[in-house]
C-alpha atoms as one frame of an Amber mdcrd trajectory, in Angstrom:
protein
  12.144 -21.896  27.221  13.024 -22.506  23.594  10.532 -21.175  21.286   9.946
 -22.822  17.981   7.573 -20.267  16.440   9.985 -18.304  13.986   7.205 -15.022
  14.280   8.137 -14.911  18.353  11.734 -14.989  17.353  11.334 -12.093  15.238
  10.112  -9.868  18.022  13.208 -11.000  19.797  15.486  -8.672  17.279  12.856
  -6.212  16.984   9.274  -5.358  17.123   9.321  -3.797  13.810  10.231  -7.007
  11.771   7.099  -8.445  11.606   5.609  -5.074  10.611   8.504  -5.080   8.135
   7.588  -8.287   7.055   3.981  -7.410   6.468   4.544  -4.290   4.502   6.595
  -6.311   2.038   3.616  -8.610   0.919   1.172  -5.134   1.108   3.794  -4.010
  -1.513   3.722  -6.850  -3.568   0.139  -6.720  -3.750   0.590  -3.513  -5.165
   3.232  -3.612  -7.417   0.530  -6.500  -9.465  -1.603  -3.932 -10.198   0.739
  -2.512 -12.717   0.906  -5.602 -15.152  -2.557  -6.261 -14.376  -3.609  -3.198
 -15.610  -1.608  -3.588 -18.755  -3.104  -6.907 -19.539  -6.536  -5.553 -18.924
  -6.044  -2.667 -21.456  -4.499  -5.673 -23.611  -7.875  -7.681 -23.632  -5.738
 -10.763 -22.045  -7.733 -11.545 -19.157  -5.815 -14.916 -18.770  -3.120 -12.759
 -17.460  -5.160 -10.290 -15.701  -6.361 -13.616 -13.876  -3.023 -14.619 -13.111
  -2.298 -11.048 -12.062  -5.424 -10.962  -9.827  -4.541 -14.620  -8.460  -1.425
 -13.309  -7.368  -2.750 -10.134  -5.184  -5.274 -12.447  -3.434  -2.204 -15.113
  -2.611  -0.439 -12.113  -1.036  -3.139 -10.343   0.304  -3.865 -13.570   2.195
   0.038 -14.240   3.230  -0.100 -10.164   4.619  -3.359 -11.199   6.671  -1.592
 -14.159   8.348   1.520 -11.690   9.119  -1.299  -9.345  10.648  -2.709 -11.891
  13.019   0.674 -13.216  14.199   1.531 -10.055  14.985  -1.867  -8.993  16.608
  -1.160 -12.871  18.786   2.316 -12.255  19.293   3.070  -8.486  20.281   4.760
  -8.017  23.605   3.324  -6.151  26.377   4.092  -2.772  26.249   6.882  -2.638
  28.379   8.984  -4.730  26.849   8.494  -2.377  23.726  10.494   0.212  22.076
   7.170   2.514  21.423   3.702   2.617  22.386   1.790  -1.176  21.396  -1.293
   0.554  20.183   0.939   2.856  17.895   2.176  -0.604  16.559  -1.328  -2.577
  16.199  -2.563   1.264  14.569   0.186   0.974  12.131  -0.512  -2.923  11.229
  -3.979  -1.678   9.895  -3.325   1.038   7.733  -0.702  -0.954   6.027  -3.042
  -3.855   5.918  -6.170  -1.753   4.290  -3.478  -1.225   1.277  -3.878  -4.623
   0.564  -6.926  -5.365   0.875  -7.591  -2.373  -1.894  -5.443  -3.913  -4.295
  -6.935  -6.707  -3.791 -10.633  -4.911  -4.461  -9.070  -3.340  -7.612  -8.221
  -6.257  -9.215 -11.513  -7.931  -8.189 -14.159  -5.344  -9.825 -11.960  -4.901
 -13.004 -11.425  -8.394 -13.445 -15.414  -9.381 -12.715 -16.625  -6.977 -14.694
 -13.455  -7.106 -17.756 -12.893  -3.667 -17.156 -10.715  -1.196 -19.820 -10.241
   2.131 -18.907 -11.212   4.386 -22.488  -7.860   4.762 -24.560  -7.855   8.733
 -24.167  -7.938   7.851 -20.249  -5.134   4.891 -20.708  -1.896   6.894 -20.807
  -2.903   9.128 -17.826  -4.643   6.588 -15.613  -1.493   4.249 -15.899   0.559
   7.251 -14.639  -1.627   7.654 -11.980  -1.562   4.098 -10.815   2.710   4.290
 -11.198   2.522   7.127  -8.870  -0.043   5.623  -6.328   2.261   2.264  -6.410
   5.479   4.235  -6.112   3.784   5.692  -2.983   3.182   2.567  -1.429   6.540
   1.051  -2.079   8.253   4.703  -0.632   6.155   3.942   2.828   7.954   0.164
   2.470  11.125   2.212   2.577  10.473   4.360   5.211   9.381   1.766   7.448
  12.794  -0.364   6.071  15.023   3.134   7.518  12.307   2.811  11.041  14.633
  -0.161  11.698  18.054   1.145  11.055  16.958   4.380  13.388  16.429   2.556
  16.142  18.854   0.282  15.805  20.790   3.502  16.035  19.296   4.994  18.989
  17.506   7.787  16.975  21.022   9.560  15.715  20.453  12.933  13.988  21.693
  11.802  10.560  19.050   8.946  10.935  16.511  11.072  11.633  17.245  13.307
   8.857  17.134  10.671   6.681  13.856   9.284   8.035  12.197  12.774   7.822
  13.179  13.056   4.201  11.460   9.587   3.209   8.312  10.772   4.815   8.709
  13.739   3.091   8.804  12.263  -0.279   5.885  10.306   0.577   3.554  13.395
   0.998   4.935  14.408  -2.014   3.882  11.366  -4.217   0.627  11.465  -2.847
   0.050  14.953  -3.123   1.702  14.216  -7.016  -1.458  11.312  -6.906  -4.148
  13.796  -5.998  -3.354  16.064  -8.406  -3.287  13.712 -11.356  -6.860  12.202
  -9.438  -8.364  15.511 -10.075  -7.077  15.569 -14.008  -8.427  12.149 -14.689
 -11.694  12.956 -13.435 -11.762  15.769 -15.048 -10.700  14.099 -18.675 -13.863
  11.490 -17.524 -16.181  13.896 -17.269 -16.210  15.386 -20.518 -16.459  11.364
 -21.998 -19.556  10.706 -19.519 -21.902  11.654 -22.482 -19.985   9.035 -24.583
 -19.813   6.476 -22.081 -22.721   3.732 -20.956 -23.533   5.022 -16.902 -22.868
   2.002 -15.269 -19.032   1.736 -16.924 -18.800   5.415 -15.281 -19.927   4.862
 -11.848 -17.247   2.357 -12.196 -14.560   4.410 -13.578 -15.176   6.837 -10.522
 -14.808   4.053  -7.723 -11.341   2.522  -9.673 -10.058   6.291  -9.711 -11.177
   6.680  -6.181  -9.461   3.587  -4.955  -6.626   3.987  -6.996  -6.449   7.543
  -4.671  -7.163   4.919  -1.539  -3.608   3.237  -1.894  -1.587   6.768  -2.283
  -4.128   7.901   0.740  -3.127   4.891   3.052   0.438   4.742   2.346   0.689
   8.195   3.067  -0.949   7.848   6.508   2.086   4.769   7.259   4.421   7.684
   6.826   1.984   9.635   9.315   2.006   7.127  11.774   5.857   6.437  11.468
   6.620  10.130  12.325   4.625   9.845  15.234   6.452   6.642  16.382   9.703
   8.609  15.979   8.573  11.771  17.654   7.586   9.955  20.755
């Protein structure tokens, strides 16, 4: 029977479009936060808005991908690798999302600027937590060419090293995590409480997206181990 739902007919090249497909909205969503930042440091919340309108619309879009593929995933033996490995995989990449998306929220509703000796440093950080997530889009990009090529050495190589570099930008993320909270702990006496407390949870979940992209490269080297 002819299927006319174009999600099915992904499945029918490989399971790992649609998780392909999902990973490039998460990625999206995180590559707003950058410009959203800048226009909250700027004072131009218009923009910020537009910024944070734009991470829900994709955040949204990445759910939809997630429940087609939690409707549509074959049973297991029709599968290259295990289906739980898959449906594990969908909701790590799907939590990066939905942090971007709580990012943008809190700053926005409360018109958050990070202080301007924390500025330089806590853009970095956010560059380096992006650049993580957008690695794990890669990695999961080379997941497809490595089967497609029956797991060749060269592949696998090549897939090792893009996991590799993702531990390394997140370990490069937890380091500069551990600077910036240092730097905003010598300003606490300068700063109102409440912007702190605040501070600490956009650091922390700033940490969150480098965390969870790090874990799709964890889950990917399972998949290929297997």
């Amino acid at each position: 029977m002819v299927t006319s739902n174009p999600f099915s007919a992904l499945f029918g090249r490989s399971p790992f479009q649609p998780l392909l497909a999902h990973i490039v909205k998460t990625s999206e969503c995180a590559d707003q936060l950058l410009p959203f930042f800048d226009a909250a440091q700027a004072g131009d919340w218009e923009t910020a808005a537009r910024c944070r309108e734009a991470v829900t619309d994709l955040e949204h879009e990445a759910d939809v991908l997630k429940t087609q593929l939690r409707l549509n995933l074959p049973n297991t033996l029709f599968l290259p690798v295990s289906r739980s490995d898959l449906l594990e995989l969908i909701s790590v990449q799907d939590k990066i999302a939905n942090k971007a998306r709580d990012i943008t929220g809190i700053m926005l509703g409360r018109r958050m600027q990070v202080p301007e000796s924390l500025a330089v440093p806590m853009r970095e950080y956010l560059v380096t937590a992006v650049a993580t997530v957008n690695q794990a889009r890669k990695a999961l990009e080379e997941l497809e060419d490595l089967l497609e090529s029956g797991f060749g050495r060269n592949v696998s190589d090549l897939m090792q090293n893009l996991i590799r570099e993702l531990h390394e930008l997140e370990h490069q993320a937890d380091d500069q995590e551990i600077t910036i909270r240092r730097q905003l702990f010598d300003l606490e006496s300068q700063l109102p409480p409440v912007d702190v407390m605040f501070l600490y949870k956009i650091i922390d979940w700033i940490g969150d997206l480098a965390d969870r992209a790090e874990r799709v490269g964890s889950r990917l080297q399972i998949l290929t181990a297997r």
